[in-house]
C-alpha positions in Angstrom: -1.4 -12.1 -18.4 -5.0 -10.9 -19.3 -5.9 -7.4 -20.0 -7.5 -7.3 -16.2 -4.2 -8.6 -14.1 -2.2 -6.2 -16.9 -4.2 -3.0 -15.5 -3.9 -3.9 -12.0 -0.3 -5.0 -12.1 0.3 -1.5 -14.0 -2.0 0.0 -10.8 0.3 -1.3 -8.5 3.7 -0.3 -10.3 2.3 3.6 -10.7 1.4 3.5 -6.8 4.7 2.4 -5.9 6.6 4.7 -8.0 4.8 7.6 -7.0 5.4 6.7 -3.7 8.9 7.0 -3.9 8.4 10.2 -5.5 9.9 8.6 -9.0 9.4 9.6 -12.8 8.5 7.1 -15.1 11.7 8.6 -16.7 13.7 7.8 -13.9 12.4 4.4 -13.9 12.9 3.6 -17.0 16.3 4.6 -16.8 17.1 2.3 -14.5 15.4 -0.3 -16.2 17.4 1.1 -19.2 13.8 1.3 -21.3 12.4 4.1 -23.2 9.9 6.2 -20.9 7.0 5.2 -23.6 7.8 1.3 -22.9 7.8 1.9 -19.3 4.4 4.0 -19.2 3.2 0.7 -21.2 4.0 -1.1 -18.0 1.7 0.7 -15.8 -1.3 1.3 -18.1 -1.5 -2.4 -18.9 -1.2 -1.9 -22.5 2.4 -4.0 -22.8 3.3 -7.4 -20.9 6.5 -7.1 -19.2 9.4 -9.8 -19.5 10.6 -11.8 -16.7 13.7 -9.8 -16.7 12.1 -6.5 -16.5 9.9 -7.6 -13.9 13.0 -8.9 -11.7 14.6 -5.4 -12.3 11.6 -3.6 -11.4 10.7 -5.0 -8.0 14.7 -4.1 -7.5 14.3 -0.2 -8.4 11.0 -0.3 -6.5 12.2 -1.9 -3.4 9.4 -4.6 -3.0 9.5 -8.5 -3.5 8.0 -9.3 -7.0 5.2 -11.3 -5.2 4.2 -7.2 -4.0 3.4 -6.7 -8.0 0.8 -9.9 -8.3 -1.3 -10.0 -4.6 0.8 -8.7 -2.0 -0.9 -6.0 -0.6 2.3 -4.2 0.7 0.6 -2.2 3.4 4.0 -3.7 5.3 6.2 -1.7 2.7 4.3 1.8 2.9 4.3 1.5 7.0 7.8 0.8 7.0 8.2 3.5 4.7 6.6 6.1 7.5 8.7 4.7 10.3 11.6 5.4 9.0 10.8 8.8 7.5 9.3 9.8 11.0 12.5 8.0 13.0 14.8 10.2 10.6 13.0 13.4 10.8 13.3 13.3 14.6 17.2 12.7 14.5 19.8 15.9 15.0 20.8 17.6 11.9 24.5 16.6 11.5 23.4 13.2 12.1 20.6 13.3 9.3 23.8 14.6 7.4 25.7 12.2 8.0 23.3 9.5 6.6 22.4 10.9 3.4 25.9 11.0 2.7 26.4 7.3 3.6 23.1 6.8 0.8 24.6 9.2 -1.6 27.7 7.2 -1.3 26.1 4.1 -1.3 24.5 5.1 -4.6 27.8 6.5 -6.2 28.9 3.1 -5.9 25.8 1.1 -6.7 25.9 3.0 -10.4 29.8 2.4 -10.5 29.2 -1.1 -10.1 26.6 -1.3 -12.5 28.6 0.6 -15.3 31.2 -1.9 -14.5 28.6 -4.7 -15.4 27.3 -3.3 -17.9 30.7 -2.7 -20.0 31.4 -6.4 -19.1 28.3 -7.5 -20.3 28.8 -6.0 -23.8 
């Protein structure tokens, strides 16, 4: 990738995480990186492998294609609708989900320790 596509891919990953209201530490977590490695990512300084990229598009919710073209206007709307759709729901009900998601992420982490010790 040249040094231009590298800075605007690293643009588009740094939009997206801030977004979501995400660290570059709690990316890079997830992406089990070192923070520094990571913040290469989004200033263009560091190319980022196949693998990474795959993982990446997965902790930032978008279709790889989002990182090289996609505008993602689609993603950020959809993003609004559902914010504004649960803000308007009863309490005990908005209760109710984010214990399904904290759930849902319990188990997501299980999983991947599970991999993760298989894979060693």
């Amino acid at each position: 990738m040249d040094r231009t596509r590298q800075q605007t891919f690293g643009a588009r990953i740094k939009a997206r995480r801030e977004h979501l209201r995400l660290s570059q530490q709690q990316v890079a977590d997830q992406l089990g990186l070192g923070r520094a490695t990571y913040a290469h990512y989004e200033t263009g300084r560091s190319e980022i492998t196949a693998l990474d990229l795959e993982r990446l598009a997965h902790v930032l919710s978008v279709p790889v294609s989002y990182f090289f073209g996609d505008d993602g206007q689609d993603l950020f709307r959809e993003d609004e609708v559902v914010s504004a759709a649960f803000r308007d729901l009863e309490p005990h009900v908005q209760a109710g989900i984010k214990a399904m998601i904290l759930e849902s992420q319990r188990a997501r982490e299980r999983s991947e320790t599970t991999f993760g010790k298989k894979a060693e």
